[in-house]
PDB file with one MODEL, atoms N, CA, C and O in Angstrom:
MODEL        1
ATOM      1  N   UNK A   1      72.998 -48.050  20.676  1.00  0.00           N
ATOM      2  CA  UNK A   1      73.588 -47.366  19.537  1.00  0.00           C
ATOM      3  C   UNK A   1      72.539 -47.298  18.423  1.00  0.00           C
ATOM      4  O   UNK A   1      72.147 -48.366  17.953  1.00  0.00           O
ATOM      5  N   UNK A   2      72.185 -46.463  18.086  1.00  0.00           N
ATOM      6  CA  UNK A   2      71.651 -45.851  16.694  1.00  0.00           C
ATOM      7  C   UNK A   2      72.468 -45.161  15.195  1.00  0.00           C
ATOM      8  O   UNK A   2      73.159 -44.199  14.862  1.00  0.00           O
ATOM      9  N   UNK A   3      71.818 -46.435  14.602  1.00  0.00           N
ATOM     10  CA  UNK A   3      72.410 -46.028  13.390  1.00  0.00           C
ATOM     11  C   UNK A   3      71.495 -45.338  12.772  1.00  0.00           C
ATOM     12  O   UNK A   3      70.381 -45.545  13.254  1.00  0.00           O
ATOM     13  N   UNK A   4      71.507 -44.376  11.635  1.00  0.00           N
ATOM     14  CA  UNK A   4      71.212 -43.391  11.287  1.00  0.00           C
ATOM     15  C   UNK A   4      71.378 -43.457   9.305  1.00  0.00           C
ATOM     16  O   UNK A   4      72.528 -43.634   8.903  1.00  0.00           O
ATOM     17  N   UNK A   5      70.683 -43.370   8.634  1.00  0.00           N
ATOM     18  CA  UNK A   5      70.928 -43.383   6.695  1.00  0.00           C
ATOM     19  C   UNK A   5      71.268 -41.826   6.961  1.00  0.00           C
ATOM     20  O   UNK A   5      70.622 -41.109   7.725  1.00  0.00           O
ATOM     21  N   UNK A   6      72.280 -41.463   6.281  1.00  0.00           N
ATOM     22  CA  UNK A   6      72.743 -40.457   6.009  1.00  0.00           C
ATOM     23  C   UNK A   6      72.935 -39.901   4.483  1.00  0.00           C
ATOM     24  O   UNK A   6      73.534 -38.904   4.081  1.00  0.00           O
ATOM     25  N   UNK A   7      72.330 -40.743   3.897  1.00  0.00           N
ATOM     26  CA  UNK A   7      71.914 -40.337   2.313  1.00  0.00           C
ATOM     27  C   UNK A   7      70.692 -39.724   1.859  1.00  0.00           C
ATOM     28  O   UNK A   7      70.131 -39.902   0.778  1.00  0.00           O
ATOM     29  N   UNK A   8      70.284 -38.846   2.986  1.00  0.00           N
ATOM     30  CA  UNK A   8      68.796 -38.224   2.571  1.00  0.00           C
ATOM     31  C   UNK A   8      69.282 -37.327   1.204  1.00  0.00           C
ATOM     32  O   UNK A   8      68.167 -37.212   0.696  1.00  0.00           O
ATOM     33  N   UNK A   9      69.991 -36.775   0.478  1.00  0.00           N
ATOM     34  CA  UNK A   9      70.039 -36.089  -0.845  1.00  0.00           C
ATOM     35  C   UNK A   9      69.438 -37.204  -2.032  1.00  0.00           C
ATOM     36  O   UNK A   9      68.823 -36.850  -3.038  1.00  0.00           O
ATOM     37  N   UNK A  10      69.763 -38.607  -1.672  1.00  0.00           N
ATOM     38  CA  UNK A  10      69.948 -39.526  -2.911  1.00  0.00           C
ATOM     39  C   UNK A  10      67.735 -40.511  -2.324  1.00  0.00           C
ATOM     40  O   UNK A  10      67.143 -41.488  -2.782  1.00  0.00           O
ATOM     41  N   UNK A  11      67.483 -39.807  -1.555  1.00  0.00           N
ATOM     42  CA  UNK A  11      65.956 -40.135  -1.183  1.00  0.00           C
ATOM     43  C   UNK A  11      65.551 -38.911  -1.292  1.00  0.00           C
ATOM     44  O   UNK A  11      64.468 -38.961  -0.707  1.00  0.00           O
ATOM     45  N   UNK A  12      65.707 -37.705  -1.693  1.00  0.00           N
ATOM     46  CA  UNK A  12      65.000 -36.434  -2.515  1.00  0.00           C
ATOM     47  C   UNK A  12      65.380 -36.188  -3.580  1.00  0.00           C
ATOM     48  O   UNK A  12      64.906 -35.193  -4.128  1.00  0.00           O
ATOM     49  N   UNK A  13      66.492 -37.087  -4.360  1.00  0.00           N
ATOM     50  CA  UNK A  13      66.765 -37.436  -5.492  1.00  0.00           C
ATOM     51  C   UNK A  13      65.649 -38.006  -6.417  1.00  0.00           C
ATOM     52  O   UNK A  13      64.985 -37.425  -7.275  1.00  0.00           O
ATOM     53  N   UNK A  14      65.619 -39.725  -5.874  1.00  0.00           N
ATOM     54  CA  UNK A  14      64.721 -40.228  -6.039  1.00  0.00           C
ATOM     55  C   UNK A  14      63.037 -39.833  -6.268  1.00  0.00           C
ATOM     56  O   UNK A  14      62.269 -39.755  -7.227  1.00  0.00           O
ATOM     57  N   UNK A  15      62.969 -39.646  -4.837  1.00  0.00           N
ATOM     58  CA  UNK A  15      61.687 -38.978  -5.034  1.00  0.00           C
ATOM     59  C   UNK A  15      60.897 -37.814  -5.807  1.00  0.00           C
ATOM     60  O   UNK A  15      59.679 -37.638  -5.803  1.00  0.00           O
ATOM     61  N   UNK A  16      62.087 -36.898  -6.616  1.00  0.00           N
ATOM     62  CA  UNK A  16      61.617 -35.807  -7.467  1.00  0.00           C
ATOM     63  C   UNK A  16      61.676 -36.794  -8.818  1.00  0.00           C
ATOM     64  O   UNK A  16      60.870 -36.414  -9.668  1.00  0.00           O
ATOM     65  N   UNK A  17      62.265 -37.697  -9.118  1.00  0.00           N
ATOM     66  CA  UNK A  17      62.487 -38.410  -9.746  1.00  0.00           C
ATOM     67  C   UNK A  17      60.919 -39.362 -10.162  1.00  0.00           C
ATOM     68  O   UNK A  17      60.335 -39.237 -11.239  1.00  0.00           O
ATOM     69  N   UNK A  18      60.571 -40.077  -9.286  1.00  0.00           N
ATOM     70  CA  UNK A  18      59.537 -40.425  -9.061  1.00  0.00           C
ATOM     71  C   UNK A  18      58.703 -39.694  -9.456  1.00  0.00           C
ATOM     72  O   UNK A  18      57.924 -40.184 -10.273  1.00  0.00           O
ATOM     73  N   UNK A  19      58.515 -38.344  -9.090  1.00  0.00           N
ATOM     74  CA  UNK A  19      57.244 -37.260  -9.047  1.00  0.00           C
ATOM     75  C   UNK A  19      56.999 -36.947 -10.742  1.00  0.00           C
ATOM     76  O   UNK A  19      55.968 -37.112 -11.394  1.00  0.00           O
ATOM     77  N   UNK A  20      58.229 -36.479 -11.154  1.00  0.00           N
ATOM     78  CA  UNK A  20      58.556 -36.162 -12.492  1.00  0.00           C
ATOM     79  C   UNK A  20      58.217 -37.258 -13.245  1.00  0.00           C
ATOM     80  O   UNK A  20      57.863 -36.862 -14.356  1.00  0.00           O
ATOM     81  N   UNK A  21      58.132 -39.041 -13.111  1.00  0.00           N
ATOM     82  CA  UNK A  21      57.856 -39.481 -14.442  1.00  0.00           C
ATOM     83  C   UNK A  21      56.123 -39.834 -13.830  1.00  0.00           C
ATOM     84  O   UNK A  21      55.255 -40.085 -14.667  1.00  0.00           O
ATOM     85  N   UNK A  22      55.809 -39.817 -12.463  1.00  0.00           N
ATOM     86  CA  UNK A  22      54.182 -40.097 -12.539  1.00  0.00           C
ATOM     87  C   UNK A  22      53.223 -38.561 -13.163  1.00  0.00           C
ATOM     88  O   UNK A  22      52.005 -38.473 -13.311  1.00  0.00           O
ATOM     89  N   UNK A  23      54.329 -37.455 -13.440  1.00  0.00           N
ATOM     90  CA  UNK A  23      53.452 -36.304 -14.010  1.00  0.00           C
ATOM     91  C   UNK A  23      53.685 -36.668 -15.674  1.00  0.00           C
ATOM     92  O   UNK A  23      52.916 -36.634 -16.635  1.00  0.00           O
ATOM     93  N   UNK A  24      54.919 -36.981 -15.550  1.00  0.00           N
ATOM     94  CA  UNK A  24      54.626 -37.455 -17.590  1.00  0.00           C
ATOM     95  C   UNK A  24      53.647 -38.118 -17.676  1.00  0.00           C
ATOM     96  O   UNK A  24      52.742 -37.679 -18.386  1.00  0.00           O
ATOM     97  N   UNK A  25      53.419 -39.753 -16.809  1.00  0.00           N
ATOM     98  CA  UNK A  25      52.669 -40.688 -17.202  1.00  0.00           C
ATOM     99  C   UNK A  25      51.207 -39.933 -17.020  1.00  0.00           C
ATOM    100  O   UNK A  25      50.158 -40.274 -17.566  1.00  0.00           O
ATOM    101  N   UNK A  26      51.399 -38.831 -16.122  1.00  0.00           N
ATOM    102  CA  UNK A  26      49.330 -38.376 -16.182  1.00  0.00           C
ATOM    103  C   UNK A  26      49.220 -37.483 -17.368  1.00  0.00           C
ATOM    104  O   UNK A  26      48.333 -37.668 -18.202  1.00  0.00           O
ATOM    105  N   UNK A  27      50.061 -36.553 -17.469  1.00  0.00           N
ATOM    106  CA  UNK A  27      50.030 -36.358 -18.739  1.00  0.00           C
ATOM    107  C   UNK A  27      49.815 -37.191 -20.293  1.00  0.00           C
ATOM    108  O   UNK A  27      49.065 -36.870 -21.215  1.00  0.00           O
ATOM    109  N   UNK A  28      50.744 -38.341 -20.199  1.00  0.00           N
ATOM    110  CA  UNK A  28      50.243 -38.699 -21.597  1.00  0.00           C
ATOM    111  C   UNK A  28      49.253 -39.551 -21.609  1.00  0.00           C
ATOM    112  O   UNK A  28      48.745 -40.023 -22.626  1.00  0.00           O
ATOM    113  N   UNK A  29      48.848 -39.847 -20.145  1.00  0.00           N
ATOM    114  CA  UNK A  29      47.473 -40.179 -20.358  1.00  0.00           C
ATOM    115  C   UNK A  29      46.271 -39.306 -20.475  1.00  0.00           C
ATOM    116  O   UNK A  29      45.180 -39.850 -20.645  1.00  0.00           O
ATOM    117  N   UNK A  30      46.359 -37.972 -20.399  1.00  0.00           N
ATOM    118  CA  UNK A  30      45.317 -37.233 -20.779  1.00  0.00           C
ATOM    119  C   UNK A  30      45.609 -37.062 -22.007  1.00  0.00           C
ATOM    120  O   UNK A  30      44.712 -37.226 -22.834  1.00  0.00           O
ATOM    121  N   UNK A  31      46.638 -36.774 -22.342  1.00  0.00           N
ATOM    122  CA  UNK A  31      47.127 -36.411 -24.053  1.00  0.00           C
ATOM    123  C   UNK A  31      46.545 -37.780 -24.707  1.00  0.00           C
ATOM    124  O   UNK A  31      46.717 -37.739 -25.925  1.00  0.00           O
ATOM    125  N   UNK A  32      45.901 -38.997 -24.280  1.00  0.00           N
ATOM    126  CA  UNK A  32      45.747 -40.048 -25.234  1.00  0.00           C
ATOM    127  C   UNK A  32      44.386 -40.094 -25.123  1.00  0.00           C
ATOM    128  O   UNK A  32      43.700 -40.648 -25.981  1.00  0.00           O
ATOM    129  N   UNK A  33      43.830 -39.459 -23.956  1.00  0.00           N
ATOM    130  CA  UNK A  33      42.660 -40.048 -23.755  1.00  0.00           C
ATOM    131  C   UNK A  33      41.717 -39.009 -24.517  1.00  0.00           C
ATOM    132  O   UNK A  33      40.532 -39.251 -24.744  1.00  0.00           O
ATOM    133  N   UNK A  34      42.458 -37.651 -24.944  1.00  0.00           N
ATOM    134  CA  UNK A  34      41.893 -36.662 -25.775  1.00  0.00           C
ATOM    135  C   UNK A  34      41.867 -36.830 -26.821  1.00  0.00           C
ATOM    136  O   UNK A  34      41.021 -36.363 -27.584  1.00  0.00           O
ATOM    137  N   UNK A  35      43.268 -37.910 -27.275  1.00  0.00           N
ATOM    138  CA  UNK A  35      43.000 -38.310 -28.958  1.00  0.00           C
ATOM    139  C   UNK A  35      42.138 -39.567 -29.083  1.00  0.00           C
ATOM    140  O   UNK A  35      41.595 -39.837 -30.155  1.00  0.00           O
ATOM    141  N   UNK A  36      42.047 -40.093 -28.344  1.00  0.00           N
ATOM    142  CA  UNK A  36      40.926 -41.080 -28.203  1.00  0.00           C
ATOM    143  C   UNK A  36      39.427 -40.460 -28.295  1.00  0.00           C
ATOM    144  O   UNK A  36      38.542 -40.987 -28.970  1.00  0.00           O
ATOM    145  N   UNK A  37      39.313 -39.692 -27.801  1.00  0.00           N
ATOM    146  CA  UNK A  37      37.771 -38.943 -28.123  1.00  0.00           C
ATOM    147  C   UNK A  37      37.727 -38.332 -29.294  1.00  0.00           C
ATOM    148  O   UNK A  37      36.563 -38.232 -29.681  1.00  0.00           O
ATOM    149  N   UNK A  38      38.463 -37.902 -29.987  1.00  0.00           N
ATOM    150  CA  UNK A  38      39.098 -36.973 -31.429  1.00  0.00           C
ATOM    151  C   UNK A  38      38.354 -37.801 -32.466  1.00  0.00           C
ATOM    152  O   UNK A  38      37.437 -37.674 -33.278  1.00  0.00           O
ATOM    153  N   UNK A  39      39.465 -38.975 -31.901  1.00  0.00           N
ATOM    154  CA  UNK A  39      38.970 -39.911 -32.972  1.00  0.00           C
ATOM    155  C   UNK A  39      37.504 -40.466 -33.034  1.00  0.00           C
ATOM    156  O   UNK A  39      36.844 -40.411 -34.071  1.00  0.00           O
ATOM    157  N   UNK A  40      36.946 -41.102 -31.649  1.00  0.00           N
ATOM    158  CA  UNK A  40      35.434 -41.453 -31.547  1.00  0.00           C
ATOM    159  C   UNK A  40      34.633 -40.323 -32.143  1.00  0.00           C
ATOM    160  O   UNK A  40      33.684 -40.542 -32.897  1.00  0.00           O
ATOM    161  N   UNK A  41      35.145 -38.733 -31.692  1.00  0.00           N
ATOM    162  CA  UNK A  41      34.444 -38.054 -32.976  1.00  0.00           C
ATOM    163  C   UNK A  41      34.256 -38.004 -34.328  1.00  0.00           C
ATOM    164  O   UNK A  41      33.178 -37.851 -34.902  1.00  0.00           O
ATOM    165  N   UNK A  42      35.380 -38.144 -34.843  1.00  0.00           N
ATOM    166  CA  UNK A  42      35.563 -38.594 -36.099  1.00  0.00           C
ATOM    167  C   UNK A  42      34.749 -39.245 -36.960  1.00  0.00           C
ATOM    168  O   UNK A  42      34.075 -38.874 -37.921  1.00  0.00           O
ATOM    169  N   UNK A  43      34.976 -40.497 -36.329  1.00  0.00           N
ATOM    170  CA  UNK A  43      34.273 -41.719 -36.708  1.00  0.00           C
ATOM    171  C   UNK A  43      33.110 -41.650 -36.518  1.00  0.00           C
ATOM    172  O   UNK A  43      32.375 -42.068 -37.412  1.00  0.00           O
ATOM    173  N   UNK A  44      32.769 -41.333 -35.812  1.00  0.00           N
ATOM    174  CA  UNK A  44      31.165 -40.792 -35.629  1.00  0.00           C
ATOM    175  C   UNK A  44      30.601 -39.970 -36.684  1.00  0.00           C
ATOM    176  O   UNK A  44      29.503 -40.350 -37.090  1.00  0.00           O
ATOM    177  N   UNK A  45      31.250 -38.601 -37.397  1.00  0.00           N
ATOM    178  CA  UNK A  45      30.660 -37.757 -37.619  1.00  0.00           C
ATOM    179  C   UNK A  45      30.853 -38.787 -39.258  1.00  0.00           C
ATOM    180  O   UNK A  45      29.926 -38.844 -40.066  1.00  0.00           O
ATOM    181  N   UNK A  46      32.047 -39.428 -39.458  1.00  0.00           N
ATOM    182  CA  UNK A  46      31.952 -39.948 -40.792  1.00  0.00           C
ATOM    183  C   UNK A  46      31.185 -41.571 -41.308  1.00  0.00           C
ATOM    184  O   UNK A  46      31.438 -42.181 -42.347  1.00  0.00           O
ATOM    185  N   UNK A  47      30.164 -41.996 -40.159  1.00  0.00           N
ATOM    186  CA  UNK A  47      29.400 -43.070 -40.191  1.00  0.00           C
ATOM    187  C   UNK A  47      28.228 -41.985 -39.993  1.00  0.00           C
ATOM    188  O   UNK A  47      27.514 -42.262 -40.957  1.00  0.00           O
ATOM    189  N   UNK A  48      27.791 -41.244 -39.532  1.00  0.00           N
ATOM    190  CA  UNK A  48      26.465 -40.688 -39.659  1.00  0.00           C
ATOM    191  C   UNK A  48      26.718 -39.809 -41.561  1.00  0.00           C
ATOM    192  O   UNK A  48      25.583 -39.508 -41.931  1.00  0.00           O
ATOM    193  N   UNK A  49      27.183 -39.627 -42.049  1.00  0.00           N
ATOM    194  CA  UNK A  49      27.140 -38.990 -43.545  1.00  0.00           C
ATOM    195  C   UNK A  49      26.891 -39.711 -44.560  1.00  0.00           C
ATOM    196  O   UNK A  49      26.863 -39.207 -45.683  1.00  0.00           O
TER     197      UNK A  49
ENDMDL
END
């Protein structure tokens, strides 16, 4: 006898789920890592003056 998960909707649930917050998290890690250089510019351009 074979048993069988019959909840594959709630494991493509999940998994878009999943997909959706590791694209926020790459996102706001580029969104930080751009204000992070913003700023090293910054600071740069206002220690060389």
């Amino acid at each position: 006898m074979v048993i069988t998960g019959g909840n594959d909707e709630d494991d493509k649930g999940s998994d878009d789920k999943e997909s959706k917050e590791e694209t926020i998290l790459a996102m706001l890690g580029i969104i930080g890592t751009i204000l992070n250089l913003i700023v090293i510019i910054f600071v740069y351009i206002y220690t060389t003056l």
